[in-house]
Every structure is written in structure tokens, then in C-alpha cells.
C-alpha positions as a Markdown table, in Angstrom:
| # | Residue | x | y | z |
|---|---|---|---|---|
| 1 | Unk | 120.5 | 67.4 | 109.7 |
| 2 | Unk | 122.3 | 65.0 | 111.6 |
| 3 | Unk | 120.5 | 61.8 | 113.6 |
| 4 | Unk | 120.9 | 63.6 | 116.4 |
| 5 | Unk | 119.2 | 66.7 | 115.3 |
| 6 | Unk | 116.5 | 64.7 | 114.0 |
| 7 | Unk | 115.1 | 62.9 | 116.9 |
| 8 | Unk | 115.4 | 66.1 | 118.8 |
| 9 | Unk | 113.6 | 68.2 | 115.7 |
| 10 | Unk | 111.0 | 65.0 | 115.8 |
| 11 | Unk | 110.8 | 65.0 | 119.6 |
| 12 | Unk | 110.4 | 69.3 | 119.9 |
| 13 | Unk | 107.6 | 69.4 | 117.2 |
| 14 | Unk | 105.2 | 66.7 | 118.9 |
| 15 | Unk | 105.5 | 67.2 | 122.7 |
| 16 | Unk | 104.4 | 71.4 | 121.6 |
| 17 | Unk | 108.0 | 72.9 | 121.2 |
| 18 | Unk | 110.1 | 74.4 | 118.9 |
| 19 | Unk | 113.5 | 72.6 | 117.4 |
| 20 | Unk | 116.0 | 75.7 | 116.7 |
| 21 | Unk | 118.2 | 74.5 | 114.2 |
| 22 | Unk | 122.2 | 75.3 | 115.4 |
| 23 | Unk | 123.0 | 77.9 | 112.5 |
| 24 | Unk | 120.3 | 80.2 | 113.5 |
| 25 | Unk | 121.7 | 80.0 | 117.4 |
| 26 | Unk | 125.2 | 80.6 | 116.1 |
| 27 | Unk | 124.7 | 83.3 | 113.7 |
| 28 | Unk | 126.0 | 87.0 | 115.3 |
| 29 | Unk | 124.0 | 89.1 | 112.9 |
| 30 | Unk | 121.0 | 90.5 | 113.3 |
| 31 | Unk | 117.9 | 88.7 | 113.4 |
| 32 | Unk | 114.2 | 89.1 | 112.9 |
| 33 | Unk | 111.4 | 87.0 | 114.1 |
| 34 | Unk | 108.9 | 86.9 | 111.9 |
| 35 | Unk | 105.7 | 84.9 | 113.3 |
| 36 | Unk | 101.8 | 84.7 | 112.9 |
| 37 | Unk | 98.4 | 83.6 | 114.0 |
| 38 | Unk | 99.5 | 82.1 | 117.5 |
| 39 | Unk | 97.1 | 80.1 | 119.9 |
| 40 | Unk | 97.1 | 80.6 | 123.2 |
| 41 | Unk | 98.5 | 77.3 | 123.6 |
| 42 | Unk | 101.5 | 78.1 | 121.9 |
| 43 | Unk | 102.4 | 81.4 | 124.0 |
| 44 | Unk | 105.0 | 79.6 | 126.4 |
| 45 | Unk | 106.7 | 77.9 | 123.4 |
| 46 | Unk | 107.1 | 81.3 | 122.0 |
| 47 | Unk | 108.4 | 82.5 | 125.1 |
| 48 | Unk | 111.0 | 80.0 | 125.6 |
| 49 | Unk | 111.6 | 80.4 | 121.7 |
| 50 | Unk | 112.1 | 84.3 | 122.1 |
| 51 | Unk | 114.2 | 83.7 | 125.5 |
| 52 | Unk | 116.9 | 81.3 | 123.5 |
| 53 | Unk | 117.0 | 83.3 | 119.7 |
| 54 | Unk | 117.3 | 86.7 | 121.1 |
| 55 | Unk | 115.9 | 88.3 | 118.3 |
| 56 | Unk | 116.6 | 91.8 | 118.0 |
| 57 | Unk | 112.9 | 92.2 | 116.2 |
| 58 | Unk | 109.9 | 90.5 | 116.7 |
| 59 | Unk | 107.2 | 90.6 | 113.6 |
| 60 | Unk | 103.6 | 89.8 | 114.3 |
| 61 | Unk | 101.3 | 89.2 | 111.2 |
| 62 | Unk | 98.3 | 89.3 | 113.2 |
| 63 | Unk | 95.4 | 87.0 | 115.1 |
| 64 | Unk | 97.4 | 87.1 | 118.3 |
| 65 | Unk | 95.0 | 84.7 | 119.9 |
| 66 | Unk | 94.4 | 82.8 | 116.9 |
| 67 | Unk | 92.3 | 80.0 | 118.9 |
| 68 | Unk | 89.3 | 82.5 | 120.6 |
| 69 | Unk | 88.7 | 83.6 | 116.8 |
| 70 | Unk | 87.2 | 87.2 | 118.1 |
| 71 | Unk | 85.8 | 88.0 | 114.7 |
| 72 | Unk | 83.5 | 85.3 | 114.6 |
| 73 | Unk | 83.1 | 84.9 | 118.8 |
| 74 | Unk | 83.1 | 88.8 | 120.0 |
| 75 | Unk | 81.3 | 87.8 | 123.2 |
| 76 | Unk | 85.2 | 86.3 | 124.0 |
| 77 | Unk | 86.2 | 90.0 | 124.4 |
| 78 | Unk | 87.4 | 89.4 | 128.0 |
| 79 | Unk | 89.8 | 86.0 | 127.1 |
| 80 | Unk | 90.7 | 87.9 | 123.8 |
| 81 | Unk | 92.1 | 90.6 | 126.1 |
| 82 | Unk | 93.6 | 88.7 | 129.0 |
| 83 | Unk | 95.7 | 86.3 | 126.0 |
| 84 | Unk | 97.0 | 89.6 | 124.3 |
| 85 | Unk | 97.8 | 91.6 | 127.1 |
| 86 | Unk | 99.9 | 88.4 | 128.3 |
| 87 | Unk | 101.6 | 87.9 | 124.6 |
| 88 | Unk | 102.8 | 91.9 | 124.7 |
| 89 | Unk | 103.8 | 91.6 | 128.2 |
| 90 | Unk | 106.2 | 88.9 | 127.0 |
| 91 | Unk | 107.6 | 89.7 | 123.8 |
| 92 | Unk | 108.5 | 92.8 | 125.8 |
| 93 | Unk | 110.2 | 90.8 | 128.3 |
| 94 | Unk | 112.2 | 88.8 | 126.4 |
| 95 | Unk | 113.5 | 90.7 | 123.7 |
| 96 | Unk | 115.1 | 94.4 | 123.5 |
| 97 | Unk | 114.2 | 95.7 | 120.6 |
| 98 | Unk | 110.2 | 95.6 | 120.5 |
| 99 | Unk | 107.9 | 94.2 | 118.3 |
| 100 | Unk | 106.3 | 95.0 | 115.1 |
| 101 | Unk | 102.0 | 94.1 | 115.1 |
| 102 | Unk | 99.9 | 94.2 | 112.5 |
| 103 | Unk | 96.2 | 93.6 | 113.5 |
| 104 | Unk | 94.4 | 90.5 | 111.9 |
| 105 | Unk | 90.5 | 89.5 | 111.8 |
| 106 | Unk | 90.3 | 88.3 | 114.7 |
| 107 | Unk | 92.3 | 91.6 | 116.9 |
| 108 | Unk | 91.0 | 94.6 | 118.7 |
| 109 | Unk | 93.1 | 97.6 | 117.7 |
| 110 | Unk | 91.5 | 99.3 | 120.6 |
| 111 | Unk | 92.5 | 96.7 | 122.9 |
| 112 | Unk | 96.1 | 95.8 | 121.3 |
| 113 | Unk | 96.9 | 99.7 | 121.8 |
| 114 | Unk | 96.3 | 99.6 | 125.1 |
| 115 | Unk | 99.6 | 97.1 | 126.2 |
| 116 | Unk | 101.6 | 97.9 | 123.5 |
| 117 | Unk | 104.7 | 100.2 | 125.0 |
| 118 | Unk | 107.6 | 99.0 | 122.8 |
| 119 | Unk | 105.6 | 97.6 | 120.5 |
| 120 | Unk | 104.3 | 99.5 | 117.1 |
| 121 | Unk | 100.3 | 98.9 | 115.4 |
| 122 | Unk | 101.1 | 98.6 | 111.7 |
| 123 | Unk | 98.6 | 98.5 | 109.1 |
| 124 | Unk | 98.5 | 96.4 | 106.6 |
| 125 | Unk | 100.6 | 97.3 | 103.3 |
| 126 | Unk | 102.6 | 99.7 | 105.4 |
| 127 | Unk | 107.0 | 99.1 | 104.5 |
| 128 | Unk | 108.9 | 99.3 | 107.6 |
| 129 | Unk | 112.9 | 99.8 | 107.5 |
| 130 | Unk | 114.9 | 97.2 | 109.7 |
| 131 | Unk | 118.5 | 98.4 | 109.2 |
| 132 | Unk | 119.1 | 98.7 | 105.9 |
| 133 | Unk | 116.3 | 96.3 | 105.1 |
| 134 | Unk | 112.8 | 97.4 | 103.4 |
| 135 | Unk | 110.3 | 94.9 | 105.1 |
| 136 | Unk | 106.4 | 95.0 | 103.9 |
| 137 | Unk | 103.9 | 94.0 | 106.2 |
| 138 | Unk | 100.0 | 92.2 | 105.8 |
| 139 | Unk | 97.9 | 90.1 | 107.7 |
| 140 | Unk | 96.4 | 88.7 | 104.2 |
| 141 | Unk | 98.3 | 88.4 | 101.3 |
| 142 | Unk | 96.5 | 90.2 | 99.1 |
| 143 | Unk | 97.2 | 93.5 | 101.0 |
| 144 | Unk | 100.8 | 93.4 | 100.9 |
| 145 | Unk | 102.9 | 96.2 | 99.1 |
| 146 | Unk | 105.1 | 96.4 | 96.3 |
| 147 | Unk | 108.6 | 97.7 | 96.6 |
| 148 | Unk | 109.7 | 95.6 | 99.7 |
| 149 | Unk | 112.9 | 93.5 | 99.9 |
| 150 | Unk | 110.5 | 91.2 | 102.1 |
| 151 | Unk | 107.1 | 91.2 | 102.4 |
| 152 | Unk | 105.7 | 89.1 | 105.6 |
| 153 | Unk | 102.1 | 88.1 | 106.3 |
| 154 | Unk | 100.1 | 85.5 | 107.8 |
| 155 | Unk | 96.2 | 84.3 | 108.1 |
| 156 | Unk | 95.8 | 81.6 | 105.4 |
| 157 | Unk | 98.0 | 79.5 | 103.5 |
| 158 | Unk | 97.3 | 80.9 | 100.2 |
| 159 | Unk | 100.0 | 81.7 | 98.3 |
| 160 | Unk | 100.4 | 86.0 | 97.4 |
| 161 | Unk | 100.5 | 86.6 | 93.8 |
| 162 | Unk | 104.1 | 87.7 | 93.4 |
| 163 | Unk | 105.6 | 90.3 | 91.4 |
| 164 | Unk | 108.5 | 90.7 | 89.6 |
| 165 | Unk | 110.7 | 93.1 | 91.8 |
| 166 | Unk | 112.4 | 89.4 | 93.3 |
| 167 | Unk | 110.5 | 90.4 | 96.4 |
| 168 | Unk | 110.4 | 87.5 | 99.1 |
| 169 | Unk | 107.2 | 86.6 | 100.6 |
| 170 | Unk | 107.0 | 84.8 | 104.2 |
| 171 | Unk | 104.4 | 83.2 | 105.0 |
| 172 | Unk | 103.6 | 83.4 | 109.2 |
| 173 | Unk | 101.3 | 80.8 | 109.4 |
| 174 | Unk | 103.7 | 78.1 | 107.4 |
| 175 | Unk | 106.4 | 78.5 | 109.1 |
| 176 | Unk | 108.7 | 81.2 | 111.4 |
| 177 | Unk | 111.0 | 82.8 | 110.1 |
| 178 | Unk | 114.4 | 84.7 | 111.0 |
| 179 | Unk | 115.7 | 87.2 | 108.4 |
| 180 | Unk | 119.2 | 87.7 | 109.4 |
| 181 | Unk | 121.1 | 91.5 | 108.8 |
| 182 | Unk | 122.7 | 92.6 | 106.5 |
| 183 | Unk | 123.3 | 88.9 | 104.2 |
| 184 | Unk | 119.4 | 88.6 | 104.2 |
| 185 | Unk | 119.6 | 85.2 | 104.7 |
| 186 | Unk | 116.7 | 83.5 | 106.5 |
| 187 | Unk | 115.8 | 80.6 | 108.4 |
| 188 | Unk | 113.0 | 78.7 | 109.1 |
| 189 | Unk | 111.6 | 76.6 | 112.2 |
| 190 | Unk | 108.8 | 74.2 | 112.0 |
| 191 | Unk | 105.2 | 75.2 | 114.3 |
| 192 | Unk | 104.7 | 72.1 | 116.6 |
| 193 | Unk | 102.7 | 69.5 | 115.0 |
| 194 | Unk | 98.9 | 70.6 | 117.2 |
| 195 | Unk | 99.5 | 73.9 | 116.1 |
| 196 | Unk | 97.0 | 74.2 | 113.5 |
| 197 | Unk | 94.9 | 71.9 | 115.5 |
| 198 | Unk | 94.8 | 74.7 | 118.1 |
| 199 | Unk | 94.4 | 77.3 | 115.0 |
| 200 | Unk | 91.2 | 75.7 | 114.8 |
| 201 | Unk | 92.5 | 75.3 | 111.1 |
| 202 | Unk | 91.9 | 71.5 | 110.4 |
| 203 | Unk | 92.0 | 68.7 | 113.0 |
| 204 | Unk | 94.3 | 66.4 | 111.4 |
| 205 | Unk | 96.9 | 66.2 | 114.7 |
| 206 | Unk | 94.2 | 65.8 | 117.2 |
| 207 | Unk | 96.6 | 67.2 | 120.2 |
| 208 | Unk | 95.6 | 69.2 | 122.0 |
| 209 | Unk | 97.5 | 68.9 | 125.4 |
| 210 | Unk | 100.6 | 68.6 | 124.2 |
| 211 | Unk | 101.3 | 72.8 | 123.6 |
């Protein structure tokens, strides 16, 4: 990473943005988005990040509205609703080929089906085929499956307990990724610094306006 690139990676993260490296913007192949747990906060970042990528697959790990935390607040029903129906409403605008969900702890199935149009409900431990590529899919780690080129899941930053079929395991809520078809290579690009802030993960970048 050039100078350059590193004032404007520096610059992206803290004012609530995200710094696309120039490889991933470049590349012709197909890509897949792969990203997890997203606050509120962060939905026009996504947007503008969906807008410029053009994936031609999104991949949610689930807790689509990380920051209302449904499971532990259900009386936040009604926010819980308005944030996802928004989210669906823009993945679908953005990008051509639909997008991939799997519920976390803190979704409404019931409520997710009712936007989704492009989009497809997963469950967790389900294997999905992306072109030629075998993709497992979790919210929690310990629910993916074996047998998957990839396996992609979110919710916590424990690490899975990896097998020996050279699987590669993403995880959401690190990082997003882009899995690019048919070299498999992938890329990564950093959350803005609040983000787990607004995760109500930890409150170590006390940021709140700045996504």
C-alpha cells in the first residue's frame, strides 16, 4: 500500500467508510460479498460499498440490525423491521444477482421472509453452489458444514475449529470479504473503526456519529 493509499485507508475507516483497495475494483471476475452483523449505522456505507464493488453475490451471515439486538430487546420488533426491510430493499437495488441470508440471534425469519424477493433464507450449515464454487454457510461457527471450498459465518470472533479438508473459513464480523470466480482468490476490506462500537460489541472507539 502506497502513502497515498494509506491516508485514504486511514481517512475511510475513521470518518465511517469503507477503503476498497484497487485490485478488488480492477478485478473482471466474479465476486462475492461476503459480510456480517451490520448496525444500522453502517447501512449507507454498505450501500455505497455495494454501489462501487458491483458484486455479483451478496452473502449475509446474519444479525442484520446488529445494533437493536432483537433477541435480547424483542419489544424493538418495529425498528427491527423498518432496518431490515430498508437493508433488503437495498442490496436489491444495488446489485443484480441477489443476496444470500442466513438468519442470526438477533433476526425474525418471519419478518426477513416478508422483503426478501431476490434474496434466499439459508439455514445454517446449508452448502450453497456459486459457479463452480461450494460455499457453506453459519451464523456461529460451530454450525458450519464440512465439505465446503468456503465456509462463511459471522456473530462472534471465535475462531471455528477447522478441519482437515483445507476448507477456508471467513469470518463476517472481522472483516468483509470478496471471494473472486473461478481463481478463488479473496480480498479483504477493513469495518470502519465505530463499527463494533455500534455492534454494541466493546466500546473501545467511542464513535458513534461518525457512521
Amino acid at each position: 500500500m502506497t502513502a497515498a493509499e494509506n491516508i485514504k485507508y486511514i481517512f475511510s475507516r475513521a470518518v465511517g467508510r469503507f477503503y476498497i483497495p484497487s485490485d478488488l475494483l480492477q478485478s473482471t471476475e466474479k465476486k462475492i460479498l461476503h459480510i456480517s452483523d451490520t448496525p444500522t449505522l453502517l447501512y449507507p456505507a454498505v450501500k455505497a460499498l455495494v454501489r462501487t464493488l458491483k458484486p455479483d453475490v451478496v452473502i449475509h451471515t446474519g444479525d442484520l440490525a446488529d445494533d437493536i439486538k432483537l433477541e435480547l430487546f424483542p419489544h424493538n420488533i418495529e425498528a427491527y423491521e423498518r432496518a431490515v426491510k430498508v437493508f433488503i430493499r437495498m442490496i436489491k437495488e444495488e446489485t443484480a444477482g441477489g443476496m444470500y441470508i442466513v438468519p442470526g440471534n438477533h433476526d425474525s425469519v418471519e419478518i426477513i421472509s416478508k422483503y426478501i424477493d431476490k434474496s434466499r433464507l439459508v439455514k445454517e450449515g446449508e452448502i450453497i453452489t456459486v459457479g463452480s464454487c461450494r460455499v457453506g454457510l453459519a451464523h456461529s461457527s460451530d454450525k458450519l458444514p464440512e465439505g465446503a471450498q468456503f465456509n462463511l459465518y459471522g456473530h462472534n470472533f471465535n475462531a471455528p475449529v477447522e478441519s482437515e479438508d483445507k476448507t477456508v473459513y471467513l469470518n463476517g464480523i472481522r472483516n468483509i470479504h470478496v471471494i473472486f470466480l473461478p481463481s478463488y482468490r479473496v480480498g479483504k476490506i477493513s469495518y470502519p473503526w465505530a463499527t463494533n462500537y455500534h455492534r454494541k460489541i466493546n466500546n473501545i472507539y467511542k464513535l458513534p456519529n461518525l457512521i
